[in-house]
C-alpha positions as CSV (number, residue, x, y, z in Angstrom):
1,X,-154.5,-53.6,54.1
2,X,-153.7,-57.4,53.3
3,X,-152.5,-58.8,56.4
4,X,-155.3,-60.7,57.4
5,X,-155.2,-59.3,60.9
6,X,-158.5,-61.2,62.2
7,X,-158.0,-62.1,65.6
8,X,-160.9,-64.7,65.6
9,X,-158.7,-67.2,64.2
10,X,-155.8,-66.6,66.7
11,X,-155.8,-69.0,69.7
12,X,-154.3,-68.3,73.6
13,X,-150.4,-68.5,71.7
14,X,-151.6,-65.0,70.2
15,X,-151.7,-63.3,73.7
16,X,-149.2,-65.0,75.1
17,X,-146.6,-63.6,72.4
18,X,-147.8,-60.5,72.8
19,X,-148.0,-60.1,76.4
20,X,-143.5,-61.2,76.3
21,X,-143.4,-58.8,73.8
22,X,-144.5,-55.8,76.2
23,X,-142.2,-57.3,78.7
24,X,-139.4,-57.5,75.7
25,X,-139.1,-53.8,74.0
26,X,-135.3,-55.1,72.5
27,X,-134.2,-55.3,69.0
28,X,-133.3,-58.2,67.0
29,X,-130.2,-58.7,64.4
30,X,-131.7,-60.8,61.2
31,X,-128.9,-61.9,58.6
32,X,-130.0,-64.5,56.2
33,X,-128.3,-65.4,52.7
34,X,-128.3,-63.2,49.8
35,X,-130.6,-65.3,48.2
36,X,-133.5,-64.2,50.5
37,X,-134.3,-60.9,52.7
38,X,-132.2,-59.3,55.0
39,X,-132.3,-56.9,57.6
40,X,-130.0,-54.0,58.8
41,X,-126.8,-55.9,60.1
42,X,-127.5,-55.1,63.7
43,X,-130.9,-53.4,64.3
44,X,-130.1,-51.3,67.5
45,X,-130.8,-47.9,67.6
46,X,-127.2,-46.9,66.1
47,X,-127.6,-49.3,63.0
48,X,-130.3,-47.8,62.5
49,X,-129.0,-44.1,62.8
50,X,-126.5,-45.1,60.1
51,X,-128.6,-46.0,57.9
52,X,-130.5,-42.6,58.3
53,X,-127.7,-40.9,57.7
54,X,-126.7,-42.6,54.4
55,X,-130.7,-41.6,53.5
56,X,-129.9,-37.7,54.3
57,X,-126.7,-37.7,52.4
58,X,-129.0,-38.2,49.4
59,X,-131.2,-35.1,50.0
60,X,-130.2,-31.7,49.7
61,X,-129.2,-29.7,52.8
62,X,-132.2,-28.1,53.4
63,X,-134.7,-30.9,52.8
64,X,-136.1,-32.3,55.6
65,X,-136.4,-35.9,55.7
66,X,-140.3,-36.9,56.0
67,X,-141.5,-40.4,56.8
68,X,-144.8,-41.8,56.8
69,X,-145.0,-44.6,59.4
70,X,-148.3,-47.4,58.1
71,X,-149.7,-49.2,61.1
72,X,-151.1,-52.4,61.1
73,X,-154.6,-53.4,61.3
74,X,-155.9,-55.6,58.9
75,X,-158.6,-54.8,56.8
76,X,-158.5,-51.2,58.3
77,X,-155.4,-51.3,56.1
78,X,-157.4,-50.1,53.5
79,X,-157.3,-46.4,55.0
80,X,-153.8,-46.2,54.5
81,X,-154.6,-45.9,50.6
82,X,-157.0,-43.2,51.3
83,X,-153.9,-41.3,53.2
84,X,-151.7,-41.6,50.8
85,X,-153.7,-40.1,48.2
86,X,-154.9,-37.1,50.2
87,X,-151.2,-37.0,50.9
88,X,-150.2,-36.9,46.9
89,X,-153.1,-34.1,45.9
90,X,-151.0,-31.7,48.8
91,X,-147.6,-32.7,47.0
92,X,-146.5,-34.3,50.1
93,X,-144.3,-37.3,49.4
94,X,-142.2,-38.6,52.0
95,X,-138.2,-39.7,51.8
96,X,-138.8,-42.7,53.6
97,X,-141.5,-45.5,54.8
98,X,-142.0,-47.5,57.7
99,X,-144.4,-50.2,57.5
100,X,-145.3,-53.3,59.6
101,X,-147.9,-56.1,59.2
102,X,-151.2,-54.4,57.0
103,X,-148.4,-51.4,56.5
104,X,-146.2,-53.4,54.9
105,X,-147.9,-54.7,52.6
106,X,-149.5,-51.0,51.5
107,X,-145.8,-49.3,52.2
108,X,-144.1,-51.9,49.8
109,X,-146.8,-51.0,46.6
110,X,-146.0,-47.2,47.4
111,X,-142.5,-47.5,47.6
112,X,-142.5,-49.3,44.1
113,X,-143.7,-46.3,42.5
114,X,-147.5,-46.9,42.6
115,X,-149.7,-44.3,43.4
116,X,-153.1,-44.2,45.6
117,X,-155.5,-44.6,42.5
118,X,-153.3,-47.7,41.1
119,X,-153.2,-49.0,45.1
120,X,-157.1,-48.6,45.0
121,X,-157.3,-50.4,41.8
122,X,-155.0,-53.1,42.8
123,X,-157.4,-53.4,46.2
124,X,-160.7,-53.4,44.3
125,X,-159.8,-56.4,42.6
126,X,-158.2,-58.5,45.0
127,X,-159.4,-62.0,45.9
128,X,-159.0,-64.6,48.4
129,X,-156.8,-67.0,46.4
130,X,-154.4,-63.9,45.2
131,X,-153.2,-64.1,48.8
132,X,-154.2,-67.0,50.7
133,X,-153.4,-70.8,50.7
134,X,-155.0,-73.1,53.5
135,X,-152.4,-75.4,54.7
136,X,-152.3,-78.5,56.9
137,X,-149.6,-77.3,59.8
138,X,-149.7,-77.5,63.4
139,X,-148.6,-73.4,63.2
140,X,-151.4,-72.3,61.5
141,X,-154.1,-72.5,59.0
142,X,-152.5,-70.7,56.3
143,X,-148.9,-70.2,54.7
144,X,-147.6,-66.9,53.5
145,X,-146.0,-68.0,50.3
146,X,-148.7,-66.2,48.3
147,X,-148.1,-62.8,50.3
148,X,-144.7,-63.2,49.2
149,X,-145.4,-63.8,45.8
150,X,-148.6,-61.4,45.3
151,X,-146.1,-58.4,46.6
152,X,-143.4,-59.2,44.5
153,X,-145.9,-59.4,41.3
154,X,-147.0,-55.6,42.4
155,X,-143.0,-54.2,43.0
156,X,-141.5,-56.1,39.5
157,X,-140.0,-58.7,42.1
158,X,-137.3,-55.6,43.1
159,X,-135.7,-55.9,46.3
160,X,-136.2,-54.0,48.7
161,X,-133.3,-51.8,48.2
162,X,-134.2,-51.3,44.8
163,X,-137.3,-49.7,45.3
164,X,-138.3,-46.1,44.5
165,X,-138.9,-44.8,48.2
166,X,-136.5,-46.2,50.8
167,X,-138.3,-48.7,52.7
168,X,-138.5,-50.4,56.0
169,X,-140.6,-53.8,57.2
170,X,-141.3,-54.8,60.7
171,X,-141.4,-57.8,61.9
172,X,-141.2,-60.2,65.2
173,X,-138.6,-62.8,65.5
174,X,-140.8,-65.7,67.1
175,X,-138.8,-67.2,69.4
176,X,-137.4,-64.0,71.2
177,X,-140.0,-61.9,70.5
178,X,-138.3,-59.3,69.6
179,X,-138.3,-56.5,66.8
180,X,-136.6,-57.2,62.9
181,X,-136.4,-54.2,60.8
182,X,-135.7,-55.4,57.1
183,X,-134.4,-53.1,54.2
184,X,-132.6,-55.3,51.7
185,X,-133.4,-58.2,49.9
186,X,-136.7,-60.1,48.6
187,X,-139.5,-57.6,49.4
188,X,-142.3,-60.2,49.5
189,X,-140.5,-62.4,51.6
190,X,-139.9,-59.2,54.1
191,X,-143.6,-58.6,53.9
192,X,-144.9,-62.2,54.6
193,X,-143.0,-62.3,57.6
194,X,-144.3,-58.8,58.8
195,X,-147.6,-60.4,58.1
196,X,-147.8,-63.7,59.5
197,X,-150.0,-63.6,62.1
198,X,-149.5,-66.6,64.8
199,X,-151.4,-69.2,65.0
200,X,-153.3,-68.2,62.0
201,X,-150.1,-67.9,59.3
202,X,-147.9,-70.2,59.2
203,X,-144.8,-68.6,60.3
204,X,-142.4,-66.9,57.7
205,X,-139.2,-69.3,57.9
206,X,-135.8,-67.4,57.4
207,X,-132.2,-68.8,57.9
208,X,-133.4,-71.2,60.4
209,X,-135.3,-68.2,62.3
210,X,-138.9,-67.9,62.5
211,X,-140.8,-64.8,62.2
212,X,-144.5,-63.6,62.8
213,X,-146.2,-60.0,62.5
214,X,-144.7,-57.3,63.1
215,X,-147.8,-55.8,64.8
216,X,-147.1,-57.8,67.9
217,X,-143.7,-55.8,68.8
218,X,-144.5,-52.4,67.3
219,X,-147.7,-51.8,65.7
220,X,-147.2,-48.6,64.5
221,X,-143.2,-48.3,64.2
222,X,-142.5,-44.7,65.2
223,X,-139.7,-45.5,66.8
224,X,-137.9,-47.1,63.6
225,X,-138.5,-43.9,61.9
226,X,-137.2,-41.9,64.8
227,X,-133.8,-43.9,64.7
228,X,-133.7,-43.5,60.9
229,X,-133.5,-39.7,61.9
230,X,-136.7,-38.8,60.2
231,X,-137.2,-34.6,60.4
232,X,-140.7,-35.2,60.1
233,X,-142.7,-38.4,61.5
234,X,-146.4,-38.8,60.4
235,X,-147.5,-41.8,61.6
236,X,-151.1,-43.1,60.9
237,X,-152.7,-45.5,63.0
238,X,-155.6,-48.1,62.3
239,X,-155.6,-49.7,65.3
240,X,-158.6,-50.7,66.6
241,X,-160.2,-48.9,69.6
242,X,-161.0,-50.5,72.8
243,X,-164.1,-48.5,73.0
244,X,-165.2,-49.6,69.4
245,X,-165.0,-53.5,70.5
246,X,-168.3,-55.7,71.6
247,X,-167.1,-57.8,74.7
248,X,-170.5,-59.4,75.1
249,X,-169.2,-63.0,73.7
250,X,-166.0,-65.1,73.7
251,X,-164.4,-63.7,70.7
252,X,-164.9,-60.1,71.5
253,X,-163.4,-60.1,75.1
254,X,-160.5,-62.3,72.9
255,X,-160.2,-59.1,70.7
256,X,-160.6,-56.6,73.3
257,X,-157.6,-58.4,75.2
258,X,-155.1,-57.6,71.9
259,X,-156.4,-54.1,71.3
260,X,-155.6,-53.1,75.2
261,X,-152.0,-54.5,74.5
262,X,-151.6,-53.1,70.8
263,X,-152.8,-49.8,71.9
264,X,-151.2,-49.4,75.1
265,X,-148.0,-50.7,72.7
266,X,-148.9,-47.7,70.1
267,X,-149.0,-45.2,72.9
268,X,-145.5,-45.0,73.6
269,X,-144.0,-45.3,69.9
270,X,-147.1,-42.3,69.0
271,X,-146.1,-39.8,71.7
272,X,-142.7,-39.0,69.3
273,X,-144.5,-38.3,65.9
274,X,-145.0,-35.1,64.8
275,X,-148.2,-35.9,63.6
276,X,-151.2,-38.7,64.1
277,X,-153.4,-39.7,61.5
278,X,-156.3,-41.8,63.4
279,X,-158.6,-42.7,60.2
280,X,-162.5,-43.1,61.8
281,X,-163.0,-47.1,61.7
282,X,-165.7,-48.1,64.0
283,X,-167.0,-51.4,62.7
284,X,-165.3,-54.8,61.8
285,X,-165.4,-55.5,58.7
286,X,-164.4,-58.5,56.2
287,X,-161.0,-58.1,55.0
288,X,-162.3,-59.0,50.9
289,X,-165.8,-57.0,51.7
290,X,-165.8,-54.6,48.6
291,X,-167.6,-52.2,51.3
292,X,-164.9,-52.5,53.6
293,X,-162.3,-51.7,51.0
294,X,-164.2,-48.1,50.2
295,X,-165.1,-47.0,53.7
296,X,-161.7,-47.5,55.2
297,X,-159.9,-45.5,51.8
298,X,-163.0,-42.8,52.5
299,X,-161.9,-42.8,56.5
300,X,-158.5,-42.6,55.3
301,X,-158.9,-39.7,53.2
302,X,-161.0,-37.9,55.7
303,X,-158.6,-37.9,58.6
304,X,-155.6,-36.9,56.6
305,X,-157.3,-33.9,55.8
306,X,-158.5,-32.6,59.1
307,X,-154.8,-33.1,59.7
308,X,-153.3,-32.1,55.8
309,X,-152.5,-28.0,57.6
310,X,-150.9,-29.5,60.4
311,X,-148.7,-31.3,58.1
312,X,-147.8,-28.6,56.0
313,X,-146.6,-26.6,58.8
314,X,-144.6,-29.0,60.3
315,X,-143.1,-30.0,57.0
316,X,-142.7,-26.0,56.6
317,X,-141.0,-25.4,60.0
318,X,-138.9,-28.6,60.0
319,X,-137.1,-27.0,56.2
320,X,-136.8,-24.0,57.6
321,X,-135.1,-25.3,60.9
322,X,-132.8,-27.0,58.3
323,X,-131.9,-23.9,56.4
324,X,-131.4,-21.8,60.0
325,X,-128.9,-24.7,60.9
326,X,-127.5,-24.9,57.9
327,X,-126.2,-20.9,57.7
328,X,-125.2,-20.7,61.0
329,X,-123.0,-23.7,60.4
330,X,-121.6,-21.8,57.2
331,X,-121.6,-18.5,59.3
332,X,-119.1,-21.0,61.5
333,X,-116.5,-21.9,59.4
334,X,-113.4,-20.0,59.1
């Protein structure tokens, strides 16, 4: 929603990044003091699968665990409100979020307990200096501090541990290029650094590490949710088409060049949801554009619902998969 994801401001560094990153497809550890964000203590798959299981303990036997994966995509971030509240008329609410760059910042209002109409609100009257601050750095034109601070305004500066819906961030750890789930500590901080697009953010510092969108390693994080152990994946992805993209100047060849590699990135997490929700988004638009803010809720709402019977079933057939399991297991014991 927030993330600024505007590729005309990103120079040759952008593509660069991303092109190691699809050469990359590792996991990164992130453990900074206790005064600041931290992530899992070892993000490999395994970590990961721990941490699921700690989630599942908390749900009854035959509740499926559902979690709703929020792509990145900049202004397009917008739609992600509009499937949430589709999603909360059907009485669908997942167990856990996954969120990187745009995602995050959308996931971590959601997580806090905020519902669509309050998200929509919050969107409506959001300005430029609620989130941005032009700074003089040879790493970009703008720093992240007021992401950080805008999010924690929005959760009641909880951490991220502390929020009502467990939730995950994704980011990129700059120099390696490779992926950092967070899931404890600051939750702005977590989110600035899913959202700091290179070249045009200022890097998110953290323990001496440096860290930069999350979109760039795994733009729409399946496979974080997949390790978590998720029952049910609905994953909902803004990226930008290939086909939907001008390449008649400069900048639009530029921007075709990281929807290729985003896309062809999305394509392998996508294939292991259970379902897609591709929200209709043709045109850019300007991230602040009132106009831009309504269409991509409205595209948000629309694709949810040509999917909102798919949902249900798989939702239905993963709890009754549970409950099979679980009285045969019963059946089992002496």
């Amino acid at each position: 929603m927030f993330s600024f994801h505007s590729v005309q401001f990103s120079c040759l560094k952008h593509v660069l990044l991303v092109g190691s990153i699809l050469l990359s497809g590792c996991t990164h550890v992130v453990a900074p003091p206790p005064a600041t964000v931290t992530a899992i203590a070892d993000a490999r798959e395994y970590e990961l699968q721990k941490a699921g299981i700690a989630l599942k303990q908390k749900l009854g036997k035959n509740q499926p665990m559902v979690a709703l994966v929020l792509g990145s995509g900049g202004a397009r971030g917008y739609a992600h409100i509009g499937v949430i509240r589709i999603l909360e008329s059907y009485g669908i609410k997942p167990q856990l979020i996954v969120g990187t760059s745009a995602g995050s910042i959308v996931g971590a209002l959601y997580a806090s307990g905020k519902n669509a109409d309050q998200m929509d609100k919050i969107a409506s009257s959001l300005k430029s200096s609620d989130v941005r601050d032009i700074t003089l750095s040879r790493q970009g034109f703008f720093n992240s501090e007021k992401v950080r601070d805008f999010v924690n305004r929005q959760v009641e500066n909880r951490p991220l541990e502390q929020l009502d819906i467990p939730f995950f961030v994704v980011a990129t750890e700059l120099q390696t290029g490779t992926r950092a789930v967070f899931n404890y500590g600051n939750t702005g901080q977590a989110v600035s650094a899913s959202v700091s697009i290179p070249s045009m953010f200022v890097p998110t510092s953290i323990r001496k590490k440096e860290y930069v969108d999350g979109g760039l390693v795994s733009p729409v994080p399946v496979e974080v949710a997949k390790s978590l152990g998720a029952d049910v994946i609905i994953a909902v992805n803004i990226l930008a088409q290939p086909e939907n993209t001008p390449t008649t100047n400069i900048w639009g060849l530029f921007n075709q060049n990281i929807n290729v590699m985003q896309n062809r990135l999305a394509s392998y997490e996508l294939k292991d949801a259970h379902v897609v929700i591709q929200p209709n988004i043709r045109e850019k638009q300007h991230i602040f554009s009132l106009d831009s803010r309504t269409q991509n809720i409205l595209a948000g709402e629309e694709a949810t619902l040509f999917q909102i019977d798919k949902i249900k079933y798989v939702i239905e057939t993963a709890r009754q998969k549970l409950a099979q399991n679980n009285a045969l297991s019963s059946e089992s014991r002496p």
